[in-house]
C-alpha positions in Angstrom: 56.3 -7.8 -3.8 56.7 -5.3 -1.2 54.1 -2.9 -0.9 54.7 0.4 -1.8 56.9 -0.8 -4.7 56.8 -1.5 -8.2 56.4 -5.1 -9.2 56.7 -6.6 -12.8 53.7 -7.7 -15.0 53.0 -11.2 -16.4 55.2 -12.6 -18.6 53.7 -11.9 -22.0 53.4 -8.4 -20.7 56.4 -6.6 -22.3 54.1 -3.3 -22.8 52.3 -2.9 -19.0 52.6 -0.8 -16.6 54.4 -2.0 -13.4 52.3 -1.1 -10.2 52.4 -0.7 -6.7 50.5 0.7 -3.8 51.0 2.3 -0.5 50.0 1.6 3.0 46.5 2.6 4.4 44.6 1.9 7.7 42.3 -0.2 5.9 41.6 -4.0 5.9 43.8 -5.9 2.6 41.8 -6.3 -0.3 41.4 -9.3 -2.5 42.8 -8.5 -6.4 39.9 -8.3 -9.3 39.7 -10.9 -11.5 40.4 -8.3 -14.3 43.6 -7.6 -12.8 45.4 -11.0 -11.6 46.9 -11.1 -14.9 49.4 -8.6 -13.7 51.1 -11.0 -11.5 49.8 -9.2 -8.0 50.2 -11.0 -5.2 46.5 -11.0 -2.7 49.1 -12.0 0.3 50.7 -8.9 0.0 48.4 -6.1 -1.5 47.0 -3.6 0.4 44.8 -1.0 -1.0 45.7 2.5 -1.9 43.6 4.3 0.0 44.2 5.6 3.2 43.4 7.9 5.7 45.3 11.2 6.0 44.6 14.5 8.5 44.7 17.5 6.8 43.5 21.0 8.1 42.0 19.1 11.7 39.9 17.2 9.3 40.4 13.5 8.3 40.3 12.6 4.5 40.1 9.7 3.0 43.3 9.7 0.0 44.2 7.2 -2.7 48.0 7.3 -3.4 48.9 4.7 -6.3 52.5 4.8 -6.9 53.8 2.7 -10.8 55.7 2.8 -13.8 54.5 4.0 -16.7 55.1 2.4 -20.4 58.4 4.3 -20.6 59.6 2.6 -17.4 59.5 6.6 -15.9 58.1 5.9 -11.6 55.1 7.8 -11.1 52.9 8.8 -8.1 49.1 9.3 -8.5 47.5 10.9 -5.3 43.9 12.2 -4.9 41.4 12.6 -2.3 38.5 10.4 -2.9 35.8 12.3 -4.3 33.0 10.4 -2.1 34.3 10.4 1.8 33.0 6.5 2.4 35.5 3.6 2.7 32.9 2.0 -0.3 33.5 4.7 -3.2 37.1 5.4 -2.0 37.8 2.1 -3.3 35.6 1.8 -5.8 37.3 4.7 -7.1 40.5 3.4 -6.8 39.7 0.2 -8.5 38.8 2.5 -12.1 42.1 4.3 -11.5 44.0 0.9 -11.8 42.2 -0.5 -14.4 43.2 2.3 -16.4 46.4 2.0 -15.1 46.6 -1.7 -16.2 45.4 -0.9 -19.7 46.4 2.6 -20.9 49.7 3.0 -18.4 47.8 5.4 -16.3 44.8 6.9 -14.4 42.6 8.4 -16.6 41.4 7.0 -19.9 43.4 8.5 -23.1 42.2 11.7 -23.6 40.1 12.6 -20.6 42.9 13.1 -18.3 43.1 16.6 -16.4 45.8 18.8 -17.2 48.8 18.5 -14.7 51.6 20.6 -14.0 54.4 19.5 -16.3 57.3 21.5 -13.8 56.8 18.0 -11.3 60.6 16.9 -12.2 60.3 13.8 -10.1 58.1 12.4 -12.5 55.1 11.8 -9.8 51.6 13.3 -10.8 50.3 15.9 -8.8 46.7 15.2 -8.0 44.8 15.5 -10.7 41.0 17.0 -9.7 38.9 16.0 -12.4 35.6 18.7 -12.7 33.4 17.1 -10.2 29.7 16.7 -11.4 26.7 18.4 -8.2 25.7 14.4 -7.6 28.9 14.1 -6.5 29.5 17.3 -4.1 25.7 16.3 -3.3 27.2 12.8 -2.2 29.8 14.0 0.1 27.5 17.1 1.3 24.9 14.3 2.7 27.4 12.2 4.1 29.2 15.0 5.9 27.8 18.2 6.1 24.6 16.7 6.9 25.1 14.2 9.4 27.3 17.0 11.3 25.6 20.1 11.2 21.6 19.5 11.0 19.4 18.1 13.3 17.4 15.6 11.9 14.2 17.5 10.9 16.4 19.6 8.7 18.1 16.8 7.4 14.5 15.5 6.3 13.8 18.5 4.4 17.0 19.0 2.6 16.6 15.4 1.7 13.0 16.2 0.4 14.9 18.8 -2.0 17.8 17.1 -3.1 15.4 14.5 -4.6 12.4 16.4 -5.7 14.2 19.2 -7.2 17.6 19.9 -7.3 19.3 16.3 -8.1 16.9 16.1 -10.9 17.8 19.1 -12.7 21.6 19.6 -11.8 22.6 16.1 -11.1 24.7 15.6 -14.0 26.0 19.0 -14.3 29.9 19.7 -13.5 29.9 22.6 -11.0 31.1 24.9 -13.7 27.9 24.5 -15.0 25.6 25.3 -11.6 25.8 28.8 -12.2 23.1 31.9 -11.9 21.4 30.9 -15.2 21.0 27.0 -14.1 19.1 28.3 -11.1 16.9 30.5 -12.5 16.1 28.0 -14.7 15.6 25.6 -12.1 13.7 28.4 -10.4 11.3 29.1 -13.7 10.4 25.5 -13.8 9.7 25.2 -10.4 7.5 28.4 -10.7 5.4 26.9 -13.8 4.7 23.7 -11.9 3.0 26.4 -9.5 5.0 25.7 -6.3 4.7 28.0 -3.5 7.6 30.6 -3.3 8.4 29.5 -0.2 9.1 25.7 -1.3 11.3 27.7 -4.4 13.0 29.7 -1.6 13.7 26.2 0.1 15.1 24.7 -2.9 17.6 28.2 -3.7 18.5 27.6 -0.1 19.1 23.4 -0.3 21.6 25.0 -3.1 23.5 27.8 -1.4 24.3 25.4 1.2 26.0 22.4 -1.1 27.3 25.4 -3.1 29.1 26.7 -0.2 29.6 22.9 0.9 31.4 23.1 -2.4 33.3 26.1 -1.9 34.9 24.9 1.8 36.0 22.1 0.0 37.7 24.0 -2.8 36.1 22.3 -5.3 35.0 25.6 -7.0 37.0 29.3 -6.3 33.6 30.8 -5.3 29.8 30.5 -4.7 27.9 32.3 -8.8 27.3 35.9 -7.5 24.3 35.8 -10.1 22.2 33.8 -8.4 18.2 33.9 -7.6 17.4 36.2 -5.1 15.1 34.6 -2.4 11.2 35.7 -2.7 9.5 37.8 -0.6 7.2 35.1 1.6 4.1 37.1 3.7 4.0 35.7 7.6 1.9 33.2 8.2 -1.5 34.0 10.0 -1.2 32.9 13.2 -3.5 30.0 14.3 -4.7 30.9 18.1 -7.8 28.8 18.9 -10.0 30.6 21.6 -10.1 29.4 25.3 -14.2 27.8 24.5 -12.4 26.2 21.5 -9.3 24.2 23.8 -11.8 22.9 26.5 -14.0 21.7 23.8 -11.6 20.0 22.4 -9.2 18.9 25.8 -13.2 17.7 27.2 -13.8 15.0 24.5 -10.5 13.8 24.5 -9.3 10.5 26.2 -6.8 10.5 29.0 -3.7 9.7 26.5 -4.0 12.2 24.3 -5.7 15.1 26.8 -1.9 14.0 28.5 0.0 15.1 25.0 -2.6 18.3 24.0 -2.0 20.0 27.9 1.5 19.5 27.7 1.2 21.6 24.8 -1.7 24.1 25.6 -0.6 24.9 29.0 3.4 24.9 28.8 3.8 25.5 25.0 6.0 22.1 23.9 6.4 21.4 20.6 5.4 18.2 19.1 8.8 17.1 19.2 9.5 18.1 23.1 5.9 16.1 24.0 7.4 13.3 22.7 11.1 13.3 24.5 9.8 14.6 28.0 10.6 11.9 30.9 9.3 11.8 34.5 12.7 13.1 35.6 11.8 16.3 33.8 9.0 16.7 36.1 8.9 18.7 39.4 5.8 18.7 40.7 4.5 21.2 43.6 2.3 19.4 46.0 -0.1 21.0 48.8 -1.9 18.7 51.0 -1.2 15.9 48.6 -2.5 17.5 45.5 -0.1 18.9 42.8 -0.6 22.6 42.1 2.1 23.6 40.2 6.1 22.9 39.8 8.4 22.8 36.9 8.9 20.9 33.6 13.1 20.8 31.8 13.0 20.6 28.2 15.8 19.0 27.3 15.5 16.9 24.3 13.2 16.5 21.7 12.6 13.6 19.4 12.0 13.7 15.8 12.2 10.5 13.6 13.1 8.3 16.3 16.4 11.0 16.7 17.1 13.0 19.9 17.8 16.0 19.2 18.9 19.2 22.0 16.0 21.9 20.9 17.4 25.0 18.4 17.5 27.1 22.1 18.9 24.6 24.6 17.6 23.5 27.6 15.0 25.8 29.1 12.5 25.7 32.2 8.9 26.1 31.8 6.4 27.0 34.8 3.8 24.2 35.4 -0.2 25.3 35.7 -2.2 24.5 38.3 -4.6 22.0 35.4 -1.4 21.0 34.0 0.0 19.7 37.2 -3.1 18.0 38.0 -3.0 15.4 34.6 0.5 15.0 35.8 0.6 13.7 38.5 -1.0 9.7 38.4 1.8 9.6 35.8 5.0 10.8 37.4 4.0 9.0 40.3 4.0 5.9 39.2 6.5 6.0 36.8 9.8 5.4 36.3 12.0 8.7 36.1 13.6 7.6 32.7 9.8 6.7 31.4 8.4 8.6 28.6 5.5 11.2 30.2 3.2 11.3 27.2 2.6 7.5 25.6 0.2 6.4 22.7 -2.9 4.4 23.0 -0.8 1.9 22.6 1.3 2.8 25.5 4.5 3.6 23.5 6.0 6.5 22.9 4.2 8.6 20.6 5.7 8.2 16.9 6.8 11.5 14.3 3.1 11.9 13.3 0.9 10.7 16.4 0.1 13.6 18.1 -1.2 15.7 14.6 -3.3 12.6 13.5 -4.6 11.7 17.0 -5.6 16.0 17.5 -7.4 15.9 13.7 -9.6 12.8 14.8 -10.0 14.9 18.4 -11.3 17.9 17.1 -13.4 16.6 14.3 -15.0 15.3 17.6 -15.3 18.0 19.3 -16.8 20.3 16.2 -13.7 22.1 16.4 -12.1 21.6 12.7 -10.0 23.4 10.6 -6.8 23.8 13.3 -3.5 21.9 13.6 -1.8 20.7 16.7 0.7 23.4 16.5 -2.5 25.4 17.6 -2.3 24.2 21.4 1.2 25.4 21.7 0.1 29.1 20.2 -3.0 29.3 22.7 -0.2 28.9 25.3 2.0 31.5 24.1 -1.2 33.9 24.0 -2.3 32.9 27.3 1.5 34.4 28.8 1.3 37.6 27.7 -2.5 37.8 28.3 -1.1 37.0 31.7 1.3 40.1 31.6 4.5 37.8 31.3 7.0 40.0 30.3 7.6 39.1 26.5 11.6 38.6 26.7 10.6 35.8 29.8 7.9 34.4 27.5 10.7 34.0 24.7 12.2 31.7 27.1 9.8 30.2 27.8 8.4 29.5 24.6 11.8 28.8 23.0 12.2 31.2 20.8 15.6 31.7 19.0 14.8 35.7 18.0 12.7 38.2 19.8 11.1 39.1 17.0 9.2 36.0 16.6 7.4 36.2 20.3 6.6 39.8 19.1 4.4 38.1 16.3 2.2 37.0 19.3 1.9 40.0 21.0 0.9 41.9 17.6 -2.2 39.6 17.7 -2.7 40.6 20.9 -3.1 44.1 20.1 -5.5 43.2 17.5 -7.6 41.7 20.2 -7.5 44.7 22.3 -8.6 47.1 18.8 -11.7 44.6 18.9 -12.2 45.2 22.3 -12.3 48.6 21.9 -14.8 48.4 19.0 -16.9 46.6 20.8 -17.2 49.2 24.2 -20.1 51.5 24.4 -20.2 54.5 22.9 -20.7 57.4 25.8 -23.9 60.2 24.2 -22.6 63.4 24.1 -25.3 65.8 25.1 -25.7 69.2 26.9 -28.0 68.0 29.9 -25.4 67.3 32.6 -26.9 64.0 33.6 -23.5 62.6 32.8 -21.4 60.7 35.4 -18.0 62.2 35.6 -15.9 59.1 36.3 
C-alpha cells in the first residue's frame, strides 16, 4: 500500500478498521506481531510520527489517518505527550492497537470529547487530561536540559524524586491544585523538613506548573497556592586570618594550590576546578611573580562546564597567591587544569570539601566548610577599602545586595572594636591630653 492511504484488512476481517499512516523524518519501523494480521506491509510502513515546527519550536506529532467500522476516513493527530523519539512511538503503537480492535484511538469509553462540527470526518486532536509524571517527563527532558545549569538540574532532580513525584505523580493536572500543595506542604512539615527544603519543593512545582502552562496543557497556574516561608539569612561563616594560615600551613602543596585560589581570589568550588593556565597572567619582577590576573570563565560541576550565573569576570592576583602559582603555570600546558588532586587529576564534584574537612581537622581548625576560604576573601576586600560595587565583581555576585551581607559583618567587627577601646576618665584636674 501506499503510505498515507488506507489499506484493507485480512481476509476474515469484514469488521476492522482499514489504516494508514503518514510520512515522518523518522527511520521505517518493523509491524508488531499483534498487528500483522491486518495485512500491513513492513516494506512500506512508515511510522506516524513525525516532526513538525510550530511556534519556532520543533514538536514531535503523531498523525494516523484510517477508516473507521462505518467505512467514514478519519484523521487522528496529536502531539506526543513525551518529546523523545522512544515514547512518541510507543505512544503511537497503543493508538493503533486500539485502532485495530475498537475502530479507533482511545479504548470505548475513555475517549476525550471532540468537536462534532469537523464535517470532513477527521478527528481533531484529542488532548487526553495529562497526569504531573507526564508534564514532569517532558519538563526534564526539555525545560531542564535547556534552561538550568547543571547544579540546578541536580537539585530539581533531588525534588522531583523525594517529594513531589511521590505525592502528585499520578494526579491529572486538574488535580495539582492549592489544596494538593498544601497538603504536600503539611506532610513535608510533619516529617520536620526545614522550610527552606519546603520552599524548594513549592518552587520545583511552580516551575513544572508553569512548564505546564507554556505548554497549554492547563489555562493557568492554581492562584491558591502555598505561599513560600519566611527563611532567616544564613550566618555568615568568615574564619579569622590566625584561622586560614593555620589551616593553609599544614596543608600539602595540592590542596594549599585549591584553598588559595579560594582564600585569596574568592572562586567557588566549582571555578577551582575549571581554571586553566591560560586563565593565568602572572606579573613577574626580577623573576618572581608578584601579582597579575586570573579569567573566570567556566566552572565545572558534575563533570559539566558551565559559564558562572555572572559571566566571565577578572579577579586581581595577590602577591601569596601569585607565588603558589607560578611552578604550575610555568610548566604547564595553557589548556591544563591549574588545581589537580593528589592524584594529579582534576579535582572531582566533592574533592575540595572532603580534602579541606581532613585539612582542618589537622590543623585544630574544625567546624568550617570550604565555602569559608572564599568568605575570608570577600572580607579581606572591603577590609581593604575595595569599593563594594568593584568587590561585587569581583566576587561574582548577581545582586548588590548580597556583597552588602559582607559588609554588615563588617560593621559588626568595627562595634567590637569599639567595645573594646579604652574608656577616656572624665575628671576635673586638667591633666588631660587634648588630642
Amino acid at each position: 500500500m501506499a503510505c498515507g492511504r488506507a489499506s484493507s484488512a485480512g481476509s476474515g476481517g469484514s469488521g476492522s478498521p482499514r489504516l494508514g499512516v503518514s510520512r515522518e523524518d523518522g527511520p521505517r519501523a518493523t509491524v508488531p506481531a499483534s498487528q500483522r494480521w491486518l495485512g500491513w506491509s513492513e516494506r512500506n510502513l512508515t511510522m506516524a510520527v513525525r516532526k513538525v515546527e510550530r511556534y519556532g519550536e520543533t514538536r514531535l506529532l503523531i498523525d494516523i489517518q484510517y477508516k473507521k467500522r462505518d467505512g467514514t476516513r478519519a484523521r487522528f493527530r496529536k502531539d506526543a505527550e513525551v518529546q523523545t523519539w522512544t515514547a512518541a512511538r510507543a505512544e503511537e503503537k497503543r493508538y493503533l492497537l486500539n485502532i485495530a480492535n475498537h475502530g479507533e484511538p482511545f479504548e470505548p469509553g475513555t475517549a476525550p470529547a471532540v468537536d462534532s462540527g469537523d464535517s470532513s470526518g477527521s478527528n481533531a486532536a484529542p488532548k487526553p487530561k495529562k497526569t504531573f509524571a507526564e508534564v514532569v517527563g517532558e519538563f526534564r527532558e526539555t525545560f531542564m536540559v535547556a534552561e538550568l545549569k547543571v547544579t540546578s538540574r541536580k537539585g530539581y532532580e533531588s525534588v522531583l524524586r523525594a517529594s513531589l513525584l511521590p505525592k502528585l505523580g499520578k494526579l491529572t493536572l486538574d488535580k495539582v491544585d492549592g489544596k494538593a500543595a498544601a497538603d504536600l506542604d503539611l506532610a513535608l512539615s510533619k516529617r520536620k523538613l526545614s522550610r527552606s527544603t519546603r520552599n524548594n519543593t513549592q518552587v520545583v512545582l511552580r516551575s513544572v506548573l508553569r512548564f505546564a502552562k507554556s505548554r497549554g496543557y492547563i489555562e493557568d497556574r492554581p492562584a491558591n497556592l502555598p505561599r513560600l516561608k519566611q527563611v532567616g539569612q544564613r550566618v555568615l561563616e568568615i574564619p579569622s586570618d590566625d584561622q586560614v594560615e593555620q589551616i593553609l600551613g599544614v596543608a600539602c602543596d595540592t590542596h594549599r594550590l585549591g584553598f588559595t585560589l579560594m582564600s585569596d581570589a574568592g572562586l567557588r568550588p566549582n571555578e577551582v576546578r575549571a581554571l586553566r593556565c591560560k586563565d593565568v597572567q602572572l606579573r613577574w619582577e626580577n623573576g618572581e611573580a608578584v601579582g597579575g590576573f586570573l579569567t573566570v570563565r567556566e566552572g565545572r560541576s558534575h563533570g559539566e562546564m558551565h559559564t558562572p550565573k555572572t559571566g566571565q569576570r577578572e579577579i586581581p592576583i595577590s602577591r601569596e597567591l601569585a607565588r603558589v602559582l607560578a611552578p604550575v603555570v610555568k610548566s604547564a600546558a595553557r589548556e591544563a587544569y591549574v588545581a589537580l588532586s593528589d592524584t594529579g587529576e582534576p579535582w572531582g564534584q566533592s574533592g575540595l570539601k572532603q580534602a579541606f574537612a581532613r585539612t582542618s581537622k589537622r590543623a585544630g581548625v574544625e567546624g568550617w566548610s570550604v565555602y569559608c576560604l572564599r568568605h575570608f576573601a570577600i572580607t579581606a576586600w572591603l577590609r581593604a577599602g575595595i569599593p563594594v560595587h568593584v568587590v561585587q565583581r569581583m566576587a561574582g555576585h548577581t545582586n548588590l545586595s548580597t556583597t552588602q551581607r559582607y559588609v554588615h559583618f563588617l560593621k559588626e567587627d568595627l562595634e567590637e572594636a569599639a567595645r573594646r577601646l579604652p574608656v577616656r576618665r572624665r575628671g576635673g584636674n586638667g591633666d588631660g591630653e587634648k588630642n
